[in-house]
C-alpha positions as CSV (number, residue, x, y, z in Angstrom):
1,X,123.9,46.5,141.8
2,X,121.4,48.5,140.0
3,X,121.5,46.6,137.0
4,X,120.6,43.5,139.1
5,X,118.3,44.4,140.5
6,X,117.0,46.1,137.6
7,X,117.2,42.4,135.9
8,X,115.3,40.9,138.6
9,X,112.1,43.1,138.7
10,X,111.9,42.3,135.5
11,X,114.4,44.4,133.4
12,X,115.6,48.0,133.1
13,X,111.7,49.4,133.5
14,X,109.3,49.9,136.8
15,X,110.8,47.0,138.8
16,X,114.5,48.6,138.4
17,X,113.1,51.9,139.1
18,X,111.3,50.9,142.4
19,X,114.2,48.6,143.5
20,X,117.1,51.5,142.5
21,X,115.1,53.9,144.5
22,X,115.0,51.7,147.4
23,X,118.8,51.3,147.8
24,X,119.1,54.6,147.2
25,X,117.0,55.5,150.4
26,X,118.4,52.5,152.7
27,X,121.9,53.8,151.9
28,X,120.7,57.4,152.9
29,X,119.6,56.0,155.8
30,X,122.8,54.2,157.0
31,X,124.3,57.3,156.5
32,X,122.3,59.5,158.7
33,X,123.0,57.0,161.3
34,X,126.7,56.5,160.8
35,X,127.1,60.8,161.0
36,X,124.7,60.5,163.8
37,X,126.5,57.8,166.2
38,X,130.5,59.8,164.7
39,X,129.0,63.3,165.4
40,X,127.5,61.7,168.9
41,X,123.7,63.2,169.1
């Protein structure tokens, strides 16, 4: 997936960085969420 996206901001350099980053953080986030809602607060 990283390599993608990588690819599509215009190879392994800034774009990949940004976009890797990103993913990163939005699976982070559906983590919190999924502890939150099993752990019930």
């Amino acid at each position: 997936m990283g390599y993608t996206a990588g690819s599509y901001g215009g190879g392994n350099g800034y774009g990949g960085l940004i976009t890797s980053t990103a993913t990163i953080l939005v699976l982070f986030i559906l983590l919190v969420i999924v502890s939150r809602s099993v752990l019930g607060y």
